[in-house]
N, C-alpha and C positions, 0 to 999 in steps of 0.2 A: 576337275577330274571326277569319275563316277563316283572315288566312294564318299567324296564332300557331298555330293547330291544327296547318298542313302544316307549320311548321318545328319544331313539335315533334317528329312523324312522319317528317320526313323527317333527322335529327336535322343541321338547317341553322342550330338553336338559337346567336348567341353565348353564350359563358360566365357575362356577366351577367345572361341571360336566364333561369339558372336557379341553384339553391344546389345543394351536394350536403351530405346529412346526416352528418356527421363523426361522431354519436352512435350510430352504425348499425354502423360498423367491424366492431365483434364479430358481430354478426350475418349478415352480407351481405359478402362479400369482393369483389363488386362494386360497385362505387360508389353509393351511391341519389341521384337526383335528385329535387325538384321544379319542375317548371315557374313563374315567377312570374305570368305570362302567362293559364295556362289552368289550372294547378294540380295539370298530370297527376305521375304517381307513374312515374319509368323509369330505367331503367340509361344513360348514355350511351358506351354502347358497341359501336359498329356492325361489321356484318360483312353483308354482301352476301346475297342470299335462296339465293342458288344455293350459298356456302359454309355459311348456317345448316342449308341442306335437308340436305346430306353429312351435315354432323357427327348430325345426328337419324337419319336414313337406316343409318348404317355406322357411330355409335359409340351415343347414345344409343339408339337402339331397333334394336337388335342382339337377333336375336331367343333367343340363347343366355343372354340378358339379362333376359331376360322368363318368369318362370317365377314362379308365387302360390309356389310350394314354397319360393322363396326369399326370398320377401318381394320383387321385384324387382317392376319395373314392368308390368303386364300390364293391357289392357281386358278380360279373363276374372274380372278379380278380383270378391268380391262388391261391390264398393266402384262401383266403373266399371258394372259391371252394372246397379245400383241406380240410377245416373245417368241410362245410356240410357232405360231405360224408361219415369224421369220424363220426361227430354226430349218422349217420342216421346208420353206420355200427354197432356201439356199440349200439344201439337201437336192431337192428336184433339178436346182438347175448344176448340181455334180452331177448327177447321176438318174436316172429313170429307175425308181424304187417300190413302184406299184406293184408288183408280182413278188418281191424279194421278203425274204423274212427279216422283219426288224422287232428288235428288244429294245425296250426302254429301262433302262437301268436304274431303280428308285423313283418311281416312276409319279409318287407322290399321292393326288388327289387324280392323275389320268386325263388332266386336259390335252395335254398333247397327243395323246393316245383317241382321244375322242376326234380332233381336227386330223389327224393319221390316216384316220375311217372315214372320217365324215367328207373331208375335202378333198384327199389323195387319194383316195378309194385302196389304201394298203391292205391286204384281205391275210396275209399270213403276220399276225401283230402277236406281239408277248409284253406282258409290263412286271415288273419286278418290285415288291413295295413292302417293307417290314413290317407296317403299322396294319393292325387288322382293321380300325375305323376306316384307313385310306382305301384297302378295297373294296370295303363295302361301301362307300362316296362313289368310287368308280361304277362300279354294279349298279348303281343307283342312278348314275348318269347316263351309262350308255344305254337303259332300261326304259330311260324318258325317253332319249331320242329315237328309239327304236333301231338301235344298231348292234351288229352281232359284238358279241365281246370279245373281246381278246381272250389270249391261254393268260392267267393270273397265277403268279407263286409268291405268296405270301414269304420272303425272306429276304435276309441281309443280301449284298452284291454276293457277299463270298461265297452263299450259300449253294448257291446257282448253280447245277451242273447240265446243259443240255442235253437231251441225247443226239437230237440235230443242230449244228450251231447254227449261229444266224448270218446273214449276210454283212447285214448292217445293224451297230448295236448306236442309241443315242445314251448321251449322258452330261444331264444338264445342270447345272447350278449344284451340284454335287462334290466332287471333288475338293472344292475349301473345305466343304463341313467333316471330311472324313479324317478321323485321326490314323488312320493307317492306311494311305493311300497308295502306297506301293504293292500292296496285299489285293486292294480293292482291283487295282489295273492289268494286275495280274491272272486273277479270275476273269475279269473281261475278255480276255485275249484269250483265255481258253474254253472259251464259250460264242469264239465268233471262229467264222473259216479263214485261213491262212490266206492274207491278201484283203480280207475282207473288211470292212470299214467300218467307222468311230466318229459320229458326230460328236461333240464338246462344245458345251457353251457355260461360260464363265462373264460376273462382273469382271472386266479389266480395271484398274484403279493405279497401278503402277508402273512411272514413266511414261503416263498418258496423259493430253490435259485433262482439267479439272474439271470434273463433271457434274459432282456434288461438294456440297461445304463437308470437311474431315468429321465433325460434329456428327454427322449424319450416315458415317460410313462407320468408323469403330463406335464401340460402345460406350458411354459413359457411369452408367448405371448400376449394370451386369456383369459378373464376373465371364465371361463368354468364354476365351479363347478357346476351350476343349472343343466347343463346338463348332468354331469356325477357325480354324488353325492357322488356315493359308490365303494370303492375300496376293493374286500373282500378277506378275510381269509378262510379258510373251515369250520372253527365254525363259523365266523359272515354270512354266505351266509348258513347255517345250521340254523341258531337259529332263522331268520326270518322265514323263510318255517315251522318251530316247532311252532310258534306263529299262523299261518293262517293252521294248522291240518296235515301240509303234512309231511310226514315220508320216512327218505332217505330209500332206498335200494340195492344201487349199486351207485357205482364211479370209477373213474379212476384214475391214477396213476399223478393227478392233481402235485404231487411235481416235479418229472421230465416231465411233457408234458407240452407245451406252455398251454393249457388250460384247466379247468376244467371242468368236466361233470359228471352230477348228476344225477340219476333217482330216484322222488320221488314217492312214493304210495298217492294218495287223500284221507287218510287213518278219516280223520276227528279227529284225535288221539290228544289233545289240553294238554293230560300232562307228556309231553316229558320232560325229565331232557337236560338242558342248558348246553352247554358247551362255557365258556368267553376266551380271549384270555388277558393274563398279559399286560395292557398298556404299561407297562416300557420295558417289549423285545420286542413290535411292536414298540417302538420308538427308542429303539437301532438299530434294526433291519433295521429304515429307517436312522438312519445315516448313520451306515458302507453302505448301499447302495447308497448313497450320497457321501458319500467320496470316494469308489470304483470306483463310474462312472467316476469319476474326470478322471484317467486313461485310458478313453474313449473318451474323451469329443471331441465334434464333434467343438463347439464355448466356449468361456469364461462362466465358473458357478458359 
């Protein structure tokens, strides 16, 4: 039912309302959850949008932090690189989007925004990015390649308010890290035109085969879960978007591909039949991947 989904989201959960997997310890130094309710896989550990934004902002994507040379996190990598332009190719073959206004929703460092321009030739672009280092990385990129720049608004998703919406908004790798994501999707929708479209692109990890060792997916080290909340399924990454009006209409073959991608309609459509995912085989589901990695294992788990 809907409001299992908003008190999962909103994490309004009681504690019998969900287990936490005590076999995960070694793996994930943040607690894991399942939902019994709806089945979702997430950390219950909240922290406010505007304190997660900071900590992404000024400690995790610090841009002295971000460098391929070091192996550190950067959307320059060939890794990130190789995403975008799946993203943006499976876009072209929905839809012919060269003339259409598209936003990129946290848009990061602006690789995808760069291949937007450069390879799609999309001439009406906006990118959306909280971190001031981030657009100025942008600025700085599309200044080398000699390419006009997008409209840039320095701010949270929420913050957004267009005075024209856009056609097509994208929104990548985003969503798990947000801790109030119903908030977030909801500004979306009121910042694109009625009907108008939502590319998503998410890790899939759950009820998919195994793609990577467990090890390598939650954290061991870092207290994280604030910052990445949500690890989804293709119902539970479905059933929020049904809650905030958006209506899937194409995806990708998310069980074999490292990741998933979704193109929703802003259809405003609010009563969409839910589809739950069985607690009990997502928790199976994360043993044997837990004990499987073992066979993997890079240090002691």
């Amino acid at each position: 039912m809907k409001k299992n989904i908003i008190k999962d989201f909103t994490f309004s959960n009681k504690p019998e309302d969900y287990i936490k997997l005590s076999f995960l310890k070694k793996v994930s130094k943040t607690s894991v959850c399942v939902s019994k309710k709806t089945g979702l896989v997430f950390h219950n550990k909240f922290k406010s949008s505007s304190e997660v934004l900071e900590e992404w902002s000024n400690k995790i994507y610090n841009y002295k932090e971000t460098d391929p040379k070091t192996h550190s996190y950067t959307d320059d990598s060939s890794g990130m690189s190789a995403r975008h332009f799946y993203v943006l190719d499976f876009l072209s073959r929905f839809t012919n989007f060269k003339k259409k206004k598209i936003i990129d929703f946290a848009c990061g460092e602006g690789g995808l925004l760069v291949k937007a321009r450069k390879y799609f030739q999309v001439s009406d672009l906006i990118g959306t990015e909280h971190a001031k280092k981030n657009i100025s990385i942008i600025e700085t990129r599309f200044k080398k390649q000699k390419l006009k720049l997008p409209k840039l608004y320095q701010s949270s998703i929420e913050g957004i308010s267009l005075k024209k919406k856009a056609d097509i908004g994208i929104l990548n790798w985003t969503l798990s890290a947000c801790s109030e994501p119903i908030e977030i999707l909801n500004s979306i929708s009121d910042n694109l035109k009625k009907n108008g479209h939502l590319i998503v692109a998410e890790s899939s990890r759950i009820l998919v085969p195994f793609k990577k060792p467990i090890f390598n997916y939650f954290m061991a080290n870092k207290d994280s879960g604030h910052t990445h909340p949500w690890h989804w399924s293709y119902n539970s990454i479905n059933n929020i978007f049904k809650v905030c009006g958006f209506e899937l209409v194409k995806n990708n073959r998310y069980w074999d591909e490292n990741d998933m991608v979704l193109i929703f309609k802003n259809s405003k459509k609010f009563n969409q039949k839910f589809k739950f995912d069985n607690y009990l085989k997502v928790i199976e589901f994360l043993k044997r991947w837990n004990n499987e990695s073992k066979n993997y294992k890079a240090f002691d788990i």
